[in-house]
C-alpha positions in Angstrom: -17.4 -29.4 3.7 -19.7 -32.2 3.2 -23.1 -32.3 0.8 -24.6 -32.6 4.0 -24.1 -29.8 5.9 -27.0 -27.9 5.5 -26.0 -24.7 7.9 -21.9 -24.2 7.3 -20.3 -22.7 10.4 -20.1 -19.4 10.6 -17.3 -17.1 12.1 -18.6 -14.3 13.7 -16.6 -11.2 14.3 -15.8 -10.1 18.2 -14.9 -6.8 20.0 -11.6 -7.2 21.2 -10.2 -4.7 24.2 -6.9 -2.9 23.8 -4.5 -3.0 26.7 -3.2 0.8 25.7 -0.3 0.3 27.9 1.4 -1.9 25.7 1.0 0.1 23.0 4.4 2.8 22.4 3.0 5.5 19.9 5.5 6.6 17.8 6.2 7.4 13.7 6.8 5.6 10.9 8.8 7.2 7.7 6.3 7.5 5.1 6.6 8.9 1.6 3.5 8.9 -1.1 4.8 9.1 -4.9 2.7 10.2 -7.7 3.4 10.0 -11.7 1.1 11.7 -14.0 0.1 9.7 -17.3 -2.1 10.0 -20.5 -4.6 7.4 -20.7 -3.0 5.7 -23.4 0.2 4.8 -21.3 -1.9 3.4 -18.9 -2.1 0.1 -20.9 1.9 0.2 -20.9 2.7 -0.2 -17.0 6.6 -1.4 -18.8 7.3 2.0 -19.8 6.2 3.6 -16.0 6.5 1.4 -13.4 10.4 1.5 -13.1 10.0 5.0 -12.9 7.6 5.2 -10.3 9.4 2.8 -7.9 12.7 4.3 -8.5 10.8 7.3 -6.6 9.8 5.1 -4.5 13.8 3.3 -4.1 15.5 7.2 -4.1 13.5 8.2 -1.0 14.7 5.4 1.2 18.3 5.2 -0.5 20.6 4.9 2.8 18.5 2.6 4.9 16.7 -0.3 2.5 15.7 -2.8 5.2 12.7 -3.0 5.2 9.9 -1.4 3.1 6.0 -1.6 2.7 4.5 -0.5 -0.8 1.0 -0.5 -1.7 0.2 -1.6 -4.7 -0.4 1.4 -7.9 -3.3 3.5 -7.1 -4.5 4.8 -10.5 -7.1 7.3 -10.5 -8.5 9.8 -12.9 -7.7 13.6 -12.3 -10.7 15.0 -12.5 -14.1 13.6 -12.4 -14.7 13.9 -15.8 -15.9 10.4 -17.6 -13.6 10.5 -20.4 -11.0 11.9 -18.5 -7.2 11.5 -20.5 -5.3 12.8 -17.6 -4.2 10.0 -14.7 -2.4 10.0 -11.4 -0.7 7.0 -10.5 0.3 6.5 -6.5 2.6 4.5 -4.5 2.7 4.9 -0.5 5.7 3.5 0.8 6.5 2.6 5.0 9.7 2.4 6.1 8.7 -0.3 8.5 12.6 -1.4 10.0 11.7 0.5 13.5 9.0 -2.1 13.5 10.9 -5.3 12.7 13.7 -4.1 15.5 10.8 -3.9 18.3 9.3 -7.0 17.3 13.1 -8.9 16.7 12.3 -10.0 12.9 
């Protein structure tokens, strides 16, 4: 952008309709794995983040192609401020039916 563009361009989001034909419904694999941790191994993902993604790996052993993670979810077991106790979640997608429909 230049210093003299006073009003950017802006994108504007649009309504887009759905040919549902097109669409196969069907289901994906999915697994969610949890690990429970103190709050003071939370600083240390080294010493748990193997272990939760070995879950993760032992769930999809015989078919590996192709997998989606999230990211860790950390969150507090109760809603208590200083809470000590954590849960730590992975979802994971087996997503190979996809990749064979769409030839990747």
């Amino acid at each position: 952008m230049t210093k003299n563009m006073i009003n950017p361009p802006v994108l504007v989001p649009t309504a887009v309709r759905i040919n549902e034909e097109k669409i196969e419904k069907g289901t994906l694999n999915v697994e969610v794995k949890r690990l429970n941790l103190k709050k003071d191994d939370l600083n240390q993902p080294q010493r748990w983040i193997k272990k939760l993604f070995r879950k993760v790996e032992n769930s999809f052993i015989t078919k590996m192609e192709a997998i989606a993670l999230t990211g860790p979810i950390v969150r507090p077991k109760t809603s208590d401020i200083d809470c000590e106790d954590f849960t730590v979640t992975v979802v994971a997608v087996d997503v190979s039916p996809v990749f064979v429909k769409e030839g990747l």
